[in-house]
C-alpha positions in Angstrom: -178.7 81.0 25.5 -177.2 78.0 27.5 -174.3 79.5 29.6 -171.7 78.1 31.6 -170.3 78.3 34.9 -165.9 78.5 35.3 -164.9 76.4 37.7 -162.8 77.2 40.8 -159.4 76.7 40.5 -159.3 73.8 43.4 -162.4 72.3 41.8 -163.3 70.6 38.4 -166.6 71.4 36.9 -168.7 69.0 34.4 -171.4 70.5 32.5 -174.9 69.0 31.7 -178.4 70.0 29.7 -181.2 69.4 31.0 -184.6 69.7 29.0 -187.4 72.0 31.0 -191.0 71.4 30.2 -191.5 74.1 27.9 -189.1 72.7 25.4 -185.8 74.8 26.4 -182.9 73.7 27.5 -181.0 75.1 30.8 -177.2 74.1 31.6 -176.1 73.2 35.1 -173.0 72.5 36.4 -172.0 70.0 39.2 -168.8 70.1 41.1 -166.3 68.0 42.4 -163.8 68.5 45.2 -160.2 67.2 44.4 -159.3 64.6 47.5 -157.4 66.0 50.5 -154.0 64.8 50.5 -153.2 63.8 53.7 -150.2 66.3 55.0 -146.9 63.9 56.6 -143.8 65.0 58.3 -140.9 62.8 58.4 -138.7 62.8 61.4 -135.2 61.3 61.2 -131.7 61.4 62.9 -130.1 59.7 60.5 -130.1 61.7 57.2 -130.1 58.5 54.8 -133.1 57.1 56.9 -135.4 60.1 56.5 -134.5 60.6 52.4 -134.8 57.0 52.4 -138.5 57.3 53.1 -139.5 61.0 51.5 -138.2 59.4 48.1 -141.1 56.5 49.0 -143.7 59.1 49.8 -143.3 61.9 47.6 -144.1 59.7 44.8 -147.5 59.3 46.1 -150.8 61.9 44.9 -152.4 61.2 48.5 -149.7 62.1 50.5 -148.3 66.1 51.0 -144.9 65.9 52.7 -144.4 69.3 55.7 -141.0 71.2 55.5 -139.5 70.7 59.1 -140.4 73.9 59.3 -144.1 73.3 59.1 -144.1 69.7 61.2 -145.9 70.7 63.6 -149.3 70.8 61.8 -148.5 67.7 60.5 -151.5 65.1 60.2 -149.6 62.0 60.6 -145.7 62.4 61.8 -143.4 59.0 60.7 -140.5 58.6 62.9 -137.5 56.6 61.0 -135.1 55.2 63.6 -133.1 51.8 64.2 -134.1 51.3 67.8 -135.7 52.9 70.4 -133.3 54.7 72.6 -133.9 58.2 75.2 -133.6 60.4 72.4 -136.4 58.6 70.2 -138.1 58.2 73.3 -138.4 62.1 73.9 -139.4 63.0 70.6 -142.2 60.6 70.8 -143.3 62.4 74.2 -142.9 65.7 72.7 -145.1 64.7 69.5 -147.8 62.9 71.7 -148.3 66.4 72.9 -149.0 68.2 69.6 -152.9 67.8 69.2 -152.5 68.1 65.0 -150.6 65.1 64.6 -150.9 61.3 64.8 -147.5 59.3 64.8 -146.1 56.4 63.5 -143.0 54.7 63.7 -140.6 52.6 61.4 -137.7 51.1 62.8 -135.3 48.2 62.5 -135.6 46.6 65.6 -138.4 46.4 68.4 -138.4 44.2 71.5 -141.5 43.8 73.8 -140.1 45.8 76.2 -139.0 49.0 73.7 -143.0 47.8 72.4 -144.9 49.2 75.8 -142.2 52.2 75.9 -143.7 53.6 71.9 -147.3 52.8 72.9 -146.7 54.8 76.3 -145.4 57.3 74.1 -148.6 57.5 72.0 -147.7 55.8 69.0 -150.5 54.5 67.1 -148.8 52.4 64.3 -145.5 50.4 64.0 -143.7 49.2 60.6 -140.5 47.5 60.7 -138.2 48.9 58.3 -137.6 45.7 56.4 -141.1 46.0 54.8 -141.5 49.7 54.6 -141.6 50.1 50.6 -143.8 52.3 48.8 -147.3 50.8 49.2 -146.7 49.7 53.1 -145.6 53.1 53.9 -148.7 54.5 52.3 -151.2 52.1 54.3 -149.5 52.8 57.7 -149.7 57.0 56.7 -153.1 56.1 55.6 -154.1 54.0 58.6 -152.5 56.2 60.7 -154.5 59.3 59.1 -158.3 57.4 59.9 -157.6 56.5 63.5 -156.3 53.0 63.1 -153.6 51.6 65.2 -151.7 48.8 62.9 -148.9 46.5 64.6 -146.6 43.4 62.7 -148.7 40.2 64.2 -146.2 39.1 66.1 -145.8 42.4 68.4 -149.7 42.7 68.5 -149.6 39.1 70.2 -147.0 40.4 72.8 -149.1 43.7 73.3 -152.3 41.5 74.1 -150.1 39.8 76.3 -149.1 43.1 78.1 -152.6 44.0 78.2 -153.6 41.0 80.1 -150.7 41.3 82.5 -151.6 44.7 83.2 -155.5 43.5 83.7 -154.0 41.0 86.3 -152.3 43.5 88.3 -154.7 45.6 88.5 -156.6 43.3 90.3 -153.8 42.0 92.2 -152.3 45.1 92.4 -149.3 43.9 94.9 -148.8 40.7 92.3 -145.8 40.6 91.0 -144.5 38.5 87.6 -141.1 38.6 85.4 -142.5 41.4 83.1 -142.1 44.1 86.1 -139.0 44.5 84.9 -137.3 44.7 81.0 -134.5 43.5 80.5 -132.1 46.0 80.4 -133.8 47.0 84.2 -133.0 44.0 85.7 -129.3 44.0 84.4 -128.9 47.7 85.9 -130.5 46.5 89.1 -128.4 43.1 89.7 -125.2 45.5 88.8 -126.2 47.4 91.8 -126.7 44.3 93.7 -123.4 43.9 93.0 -121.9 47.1 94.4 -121.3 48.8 90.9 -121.9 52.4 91.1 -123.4 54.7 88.2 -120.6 55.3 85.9 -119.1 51.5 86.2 -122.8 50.5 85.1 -122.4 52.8 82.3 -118.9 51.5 81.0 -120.4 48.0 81.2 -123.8 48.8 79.1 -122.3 50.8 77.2 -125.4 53.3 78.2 -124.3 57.2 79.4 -124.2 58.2 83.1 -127.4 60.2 82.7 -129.6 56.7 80.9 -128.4 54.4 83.7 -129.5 57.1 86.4 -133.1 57.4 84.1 -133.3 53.9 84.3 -133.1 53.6 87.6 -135.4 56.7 88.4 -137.7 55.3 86.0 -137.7 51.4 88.4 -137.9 53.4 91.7 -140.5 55.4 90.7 -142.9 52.9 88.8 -142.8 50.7 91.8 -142.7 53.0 94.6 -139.7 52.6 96.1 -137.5 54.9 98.6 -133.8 54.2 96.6 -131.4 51.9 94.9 -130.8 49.8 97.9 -134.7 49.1 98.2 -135.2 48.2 94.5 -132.4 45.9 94.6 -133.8 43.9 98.1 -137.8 44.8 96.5 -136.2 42.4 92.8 -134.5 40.0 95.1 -137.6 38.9 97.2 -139.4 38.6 94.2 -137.3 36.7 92.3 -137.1 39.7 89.2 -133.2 39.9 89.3 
């Protein structure tokens, strides 16, 4: 008698007869794998940011949303912010170093400068918030998921640009253009050239004590410098400040 095989309880099972030369008829049963939903962690400072976007996802069959306490196997991590400060800045280090997870980020407001910072900091896709409904949100995860980088059109023009500046200096690398320093650098740096010390930068920028001494860490460092005093005279000569 024809007899049939119970599927697995991850699979689904569909039955068939086939007809064998002698006349009888055997059953065999193919088997089809349900699609692996593609695991996502959320991270947010801001409460109503990160329920915000677990609302959008949960609704979705393809996606599988981690407790915080399982993040860190995470295939794709989403981090929901309104800028990019220090804080967001070290979570993004600290997830470029977790091998299971890809990340993304959705925030309100990007400039070109913040845009090399995330991309340092291993990002592989950006979504403004503005647009992040349901469906964008699932083609970033997705995206994000196969090994695609995705960028609005406007910030992949001003990471091309980057790229090519980078190509020139590495060629000339004692050439020296405007995009040495961001913005807020060269407004730390010409507060210096003006005798201001650490905490009256920090009551001007509205930036703590520890940022504006990051900052300027981060300018002495990155182009070789001894101090304060030689950035400031190294941005003079070269017309950055």
């Amino acid at each position: 008698m024809p007899s049939t095989a119970k599927a697995a309880p991850a699979m689904t099972a569909t039955t068939s007869r086939v007809r064998t030369p002698a006349g009888t008829t055997n059953t065999t049963t193919s088997r089809t794998e349900r699609p692996e939903r593609v695991t996502v962690a959320v991270h947010a400072a801001d409460p109503v940011l990160r329920l915000g976007v677990v609302q959008q996802l949960r609704q979705r069959p393809e996606i599988d949303l981690l407790a915080d306490a399982d993040a860190e196997r995470a295939q794709v991590s989403l981090v929901v912010v309104d800028h990019v400060d220090d804080d967001v800045a070290v979570l993004l280090h600290r997830l470029r170093h977790n091998t299971d997870t890809r990340t993304g980020l959705v925030v309100a407001t990007l400039g070109s400068g913040a845009l090399q910072r995330v991309i340092e900091c291993g990002v592989a896709a950006v979504l403004r918030r503005a647009e992040a409904d349901q469906d964008q949100l699932l083609r970033l995860v997705l995206a994000i998921a196969n090994g695609e980088g995705v960028l609005p059109g406007d910030l992949l023009g001003t990471l091309l640009a980057h790229v090519g500046s980078l190509q020139r200096s590495a060629l000339d690398p004692r050439g020296v253009s405007l995009s040495t320093l961001t913005t807020r650098e060269a407004d730390m740096l010409r507060m210096v050239s003006e005798g201001l010390d650490t905490a009256e930068i920090a009551r001007k920028t509205a930036y703590s004590e520890r940022t504006v001494k990051n900052v300027l860490h981060e300018i002495i460092t990155r182009l070789q410098l001894r101090n304060r005093a030689h950035a400031v005279g190294y941005a003079l000569r070269n017309g950055l400040i």
